[in-house]
TIDO-17357 format. One record per residue (C-alpha): residue in one letter; x, y, z. Coordinates in steps of 0.2 Angstrom, whole numbers, plus 5000, padded with zeros to 4 digits. Example, Ala and Ser with C-alpha at 12.3 -4.5 7.8 and 13.67 -1.06 7.14 Angstrom:
residues 2
a506249785039;s506849955036;
This chain:
residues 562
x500050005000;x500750184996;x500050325008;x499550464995;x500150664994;x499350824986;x499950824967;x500250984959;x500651034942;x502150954931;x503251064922;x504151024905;x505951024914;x505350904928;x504350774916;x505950784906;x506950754921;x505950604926;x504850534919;x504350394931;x504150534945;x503050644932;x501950484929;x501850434946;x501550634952;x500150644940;x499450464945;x499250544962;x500750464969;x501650594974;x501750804970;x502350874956;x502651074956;x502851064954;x501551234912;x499651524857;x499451604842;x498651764840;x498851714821;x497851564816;x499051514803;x499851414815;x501551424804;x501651624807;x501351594825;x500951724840;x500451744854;x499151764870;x499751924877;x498552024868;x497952204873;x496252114877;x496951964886;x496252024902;x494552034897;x494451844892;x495251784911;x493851724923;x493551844938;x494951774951;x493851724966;x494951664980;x494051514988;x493851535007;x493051345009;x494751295018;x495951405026;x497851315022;x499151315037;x500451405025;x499851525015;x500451564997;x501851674998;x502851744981;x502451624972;x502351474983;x501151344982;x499951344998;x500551225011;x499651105025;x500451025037;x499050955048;x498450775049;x496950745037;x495250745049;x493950645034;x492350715047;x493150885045;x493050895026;x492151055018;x491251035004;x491351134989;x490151074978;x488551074986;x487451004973;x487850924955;x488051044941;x488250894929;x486350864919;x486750654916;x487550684898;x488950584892;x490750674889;x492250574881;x493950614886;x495650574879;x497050614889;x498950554891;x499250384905;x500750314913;x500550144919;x498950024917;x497150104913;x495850024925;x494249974918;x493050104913;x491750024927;x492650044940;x492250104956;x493150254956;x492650314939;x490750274946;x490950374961;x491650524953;x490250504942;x488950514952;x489750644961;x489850764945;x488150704938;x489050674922;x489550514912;x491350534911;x492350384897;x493950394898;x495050354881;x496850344891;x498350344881;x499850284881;x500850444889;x502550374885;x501950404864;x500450514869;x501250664856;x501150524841;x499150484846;x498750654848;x499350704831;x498450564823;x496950624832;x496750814829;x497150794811;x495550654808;x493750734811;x493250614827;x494150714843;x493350674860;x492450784869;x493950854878;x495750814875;x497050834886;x498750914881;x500450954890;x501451104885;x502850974879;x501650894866;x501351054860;x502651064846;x502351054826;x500451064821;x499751064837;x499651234841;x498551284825;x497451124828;x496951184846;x496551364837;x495551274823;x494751114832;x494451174851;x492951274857;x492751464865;x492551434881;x492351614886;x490651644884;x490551514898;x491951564911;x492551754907;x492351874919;x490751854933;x490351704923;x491751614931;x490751614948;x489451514942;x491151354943;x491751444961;x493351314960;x493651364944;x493551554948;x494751494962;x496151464950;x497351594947;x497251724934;x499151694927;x498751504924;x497151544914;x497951684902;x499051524897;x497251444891;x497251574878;x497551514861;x497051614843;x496551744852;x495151664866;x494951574881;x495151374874;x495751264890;x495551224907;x497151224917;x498251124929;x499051274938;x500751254946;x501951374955;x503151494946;x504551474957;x505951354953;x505551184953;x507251104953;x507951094968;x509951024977;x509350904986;x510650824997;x510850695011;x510650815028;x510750655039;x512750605032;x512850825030;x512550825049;x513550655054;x515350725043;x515050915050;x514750975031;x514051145029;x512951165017;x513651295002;x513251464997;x514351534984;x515051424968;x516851414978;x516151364993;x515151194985;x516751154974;x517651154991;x516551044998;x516350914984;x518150894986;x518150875005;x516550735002;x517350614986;x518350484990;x518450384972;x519350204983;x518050234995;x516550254981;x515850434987;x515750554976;x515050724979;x513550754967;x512750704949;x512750834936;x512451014944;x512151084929;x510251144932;x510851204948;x512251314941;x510951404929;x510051444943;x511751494952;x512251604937;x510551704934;x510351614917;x508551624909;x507551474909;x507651354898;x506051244901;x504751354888;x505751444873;x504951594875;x505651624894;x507251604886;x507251784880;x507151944892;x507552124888;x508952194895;x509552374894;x508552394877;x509052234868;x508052074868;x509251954873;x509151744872;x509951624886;x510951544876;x511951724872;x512451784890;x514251764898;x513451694912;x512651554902;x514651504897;x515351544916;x513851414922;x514251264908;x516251294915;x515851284933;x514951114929;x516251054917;x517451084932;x516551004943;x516650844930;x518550854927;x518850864946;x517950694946;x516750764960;x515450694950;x514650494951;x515250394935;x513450384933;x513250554927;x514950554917;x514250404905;x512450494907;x511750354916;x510850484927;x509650544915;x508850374910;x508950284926;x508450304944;x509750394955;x508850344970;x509550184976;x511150254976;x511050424983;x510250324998;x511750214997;x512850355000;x513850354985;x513350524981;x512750664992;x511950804981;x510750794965;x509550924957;x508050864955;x506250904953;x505650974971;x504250814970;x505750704975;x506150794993;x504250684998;x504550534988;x506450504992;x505750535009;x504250415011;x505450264998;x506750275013;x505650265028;x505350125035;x506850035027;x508250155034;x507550275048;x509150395048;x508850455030;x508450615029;x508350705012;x508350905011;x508551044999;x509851174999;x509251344996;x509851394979;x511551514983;x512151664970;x513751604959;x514751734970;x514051714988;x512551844984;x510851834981;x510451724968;x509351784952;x507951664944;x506751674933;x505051614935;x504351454927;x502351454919;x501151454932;x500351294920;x500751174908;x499551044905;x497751104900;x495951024893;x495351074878;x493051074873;x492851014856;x492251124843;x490751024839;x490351004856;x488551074859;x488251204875;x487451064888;x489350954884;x490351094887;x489351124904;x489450954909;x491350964905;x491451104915;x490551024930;x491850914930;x493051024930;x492451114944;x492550954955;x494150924950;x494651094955;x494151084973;x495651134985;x496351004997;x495250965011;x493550955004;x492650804999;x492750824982;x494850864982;x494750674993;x493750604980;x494650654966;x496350624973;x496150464983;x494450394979;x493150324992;x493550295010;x493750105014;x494050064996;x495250154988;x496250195004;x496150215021;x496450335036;x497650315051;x498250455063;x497650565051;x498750475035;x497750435021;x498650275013;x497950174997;x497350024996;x497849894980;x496449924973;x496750144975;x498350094967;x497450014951;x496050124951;x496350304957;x497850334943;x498050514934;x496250514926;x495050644931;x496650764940;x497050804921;x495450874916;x495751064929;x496951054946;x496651174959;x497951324965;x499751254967;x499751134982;x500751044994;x500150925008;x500850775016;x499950715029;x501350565032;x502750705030;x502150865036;x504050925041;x504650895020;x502850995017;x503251145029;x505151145021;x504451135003;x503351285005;x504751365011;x505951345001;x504651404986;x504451564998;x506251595000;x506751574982;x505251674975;x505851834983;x507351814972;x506151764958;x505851884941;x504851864929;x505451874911;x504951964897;x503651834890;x503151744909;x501351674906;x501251724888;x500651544876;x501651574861;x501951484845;x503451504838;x503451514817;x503451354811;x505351394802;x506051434818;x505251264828;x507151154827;x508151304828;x508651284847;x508451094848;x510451034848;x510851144863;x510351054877;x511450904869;x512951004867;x512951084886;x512850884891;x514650874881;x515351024887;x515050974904;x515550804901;x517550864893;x516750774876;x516650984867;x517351164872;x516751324877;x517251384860;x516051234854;x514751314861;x515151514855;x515251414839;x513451364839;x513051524846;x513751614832;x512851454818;x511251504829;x511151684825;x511651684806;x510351524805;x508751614811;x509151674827;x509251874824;x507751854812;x506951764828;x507351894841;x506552014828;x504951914830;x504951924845;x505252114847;x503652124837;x502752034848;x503352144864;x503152304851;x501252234848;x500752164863;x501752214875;x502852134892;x501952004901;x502652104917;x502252264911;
């Protein structure tokens, strides 16, 4: 049985990171934190950032149903770090907005689709007043089916797409083949779907696509989602201090490798030294570029983008680094069982992994304890980061889809938007008490048959605000939180935060082999001078003609900060 936590939305970065943990995050296995055109050509691309943006969100109305212990603070997700009282639940939903109609939905799965008659899928049913059938598929090769589908003339009722399946044709298909849902959920109409007017405004101006309001978001947190996690039981036992400043952690990886003795400092720091260095996000395209002093400038162009790659690359050549990492081991397989072996001490990872490291290590070795390390400044100051979408995975409403389906959608969206501690947030997320899990000292745990039933289903369709709750671990809950609050004082927005764009169709691959040569840099395989090289192939390629697209776009629409 595996005692259950509050999920939250994946990012790109972290499902790219993992994909076990995104699938098993999404499943309702453990959190994730953590997510278009203006043109309908699709190949011209554009963006959501329109003048009149504002006047398609939903009014924001924050829910008051439950009061969390840890309020949401820049940027954060809220926090609760009680035990779960199931007589205590609020509900949210007081009577059935769904009028008995049947709704298809197709949406990505990781793992083994229950049958469709099961009693989670019946209770959720009866809950919403809506016939929900499912048509999961496989997430692994989700971006092949979805293809296939949007380009035939039988879509689903809703379909579910993550940002990262968003490449090629799909942007111009969700102009072309999904419905309006403003005239259902903009402004005061919102508060007829009270969970859904609770969902911040910054995840629904990412629903915007050609112009209107077309999905139904799973919001996340903007802050930084990759944290250095390290090992603060062995941290405490050898006296180590935890680093804050580039010098001070190359110091220490040296004092913890011992190569004979098979300890090594870390895995490959490298999304830790972006952060370190103030370098622009790399997770969504368009967070790669930022004005700065008067020029639009892209990640990939900034001395501190180079000074970041060179630190890691050190770190590599030192041999601080677990072989792992050096043959790239680390990015296809499970660093777990080792860093709880102790052959290495620090990783970065998706901030999901504080819990689950936590709860896979305790009852088999009690001394465990897995923390994160506040990102630290390259020089010992503050650092600089930049914010991450506020949502990544959304819903889209057929076209075809008459008015009385797109309400029924919608009343299932608003159950599946209920914050943590109702009835309809337990349902959702953990199924029906005494079937699908049950409840000690205020833990909820699944049973076998919540494994194989309550999987990432009805969560996909709309997510509440950015949450994180472990009633087994309300110490890694409190510390996650935080940290989010810590880091998102130092957290800017760039010049396109929250904006959906669709890049022109020339410009798609343009960026693609970066990623693949910062891997060799680090590794010794390329040199810096490789990467000025591709810097300079990058500009003369598209690059420039892409920054002066982009320009337009600021020119036209203006910054999402402004």
């Amino acid at each position: 049985m595996t005692p259950n936590a509050a999920t939250s939305a994946p990012s790109r970065r972290s499902f790219l990171a993992s994909t076990a943990v995104a699938a098993a995050a999404v499943a309702g296995g453990m959190p994730l934190l953590a997510a278009c055109g203006g043109s309908d050509s699709g190949s011209g691309g554009g963006t959501s950032a329109g003048k009149n943006a504002k006047k398609l969100l939903p009014a924001y109305v924050a829910t008051n149903v439950v009061t969390p212990d840890i309020a949401a603070k820049n940027g954060s997700a809220v926090g609760f770090t009680t035990k779960l009282d199931i007589a205590s639940l609020k509900t949210s939903v007081p009577k059935k907005l769904g009028k008995g109609g049947k709704v298809s939905i197709m949406s990505p799965f990781w793992g083994s689709p229950p049958k469709g008659d099961n009693a989670y899928y019946k209770a959720m049913n009866d809950l919403i007043g809506v016939d929900v059938q499912w048509q999961n598929q496989d997430g692994n090769t989700y971006d092949q089916k979805l293809g296939a589908v949007l380009a035939s003339s039988d879509i689903p009722d809703v379909v579910v797409i993550p940002g990262w399946n968003m490449g090629g044709k799909i942007p111009s298909a969700i102009i072309g083949k999904f419905a309006d849902l403003g005239p259902y959920l903009s402004g005061d109409k919102a508060k007829d779907y009270p969970n859904l007017a609770g969902i911040p405004s910054d995840a629904w101006q990412r629903c915007i696509f050609g112009g209107k309001l077309r999905g139904l978001p799973m919001p996340s947190s903007y802050v930084a989602n990759i944290v250095p996690l390290y090992r603060k039981d062995i941290f405490d036992k050898e006296g180590y201090q935890v680093p804050t400043s580039a010098d001070e952690f190359m110091a220490l990886a040296k004092e913890i490798t011992n190569a004979k003795a098979k300890r090594w400092a870390c895995m490959d720091m490298k999304w830790t030294a972006f952060n370190a260095w103030g370098v622009l996000s790399g997770s969504e395209k368009a967070l790669g570029w930022n004005m700065v002093d008067g020029k639009l400038i892209y990640r990939v162009e900034t001395q501190e983008y180079l000074e970041a790659l060179e630190w890691t690359r050190k770190l590599f050549a030192a041999g601080y680094v677990h072989p792992d990492a050096k043959l790239g081991k680390s990015q296809s397989t499970d660093p777990g069982p080792k860093f709880a072996a102790g052959e290495f001490l620090i990783y970065n990872q998706d901030i999901s992994q504080w819990w689950s490291r936590t709860a896979e290590q305790a009852t088999q070795n009690p001394d465990y304890k897995i923390w994160g390390m506040d990102i630290f400044g390259h020089d010992g100051g503050s650092p600089t980061l930049w914010a991450g979408e506020p949502a990544n995975i959304f819903a889209f409403v057929s076209k075809k889809a008459s008015e009385s389906v797109i309400r029924d959608v919608l009343a299932v969206a608003n159950v599946t938007a209920a914050p943590y501690g109702t009835k309809e947030y337990m349902l959702t997320n953990y199924g029906v008490e005494g079937t699908h899990y049950t409840v000690k000292n205020g833990v909820p745990t699944k049973t076998d048959q919540g494994n194989n039933e309550v999987l990432n289903a009805y969560v996909m369709v709309a997510s509440p605000t950015a949450t994180i709750a472990h009633p087994d671990f309300p110490e890694v809950a409190k510390a996650q939180v935080e940290w989010q609050q810590r880091m998102g004082a130092f957290t800017k927005k760039s010049s396109f935060y929250g904006m959906q764009i669709t890049e022109p169709s020339r410009y798609t691959n343009l960026s693609n082999d970066f990623e693949q040569l910062e891997d060799d840099i680090v590794r010794g395989r390329k040199k810096i001078s490789d990467m000025q090289q591709a810097v300079s192939d990058w500009k003369s390629k598209g690059g420039d003609k892409l920054r002066d697209w982009y320009k337009k776009l600021l020119d036209e629409n203006g910054s999402a900060t402004s």
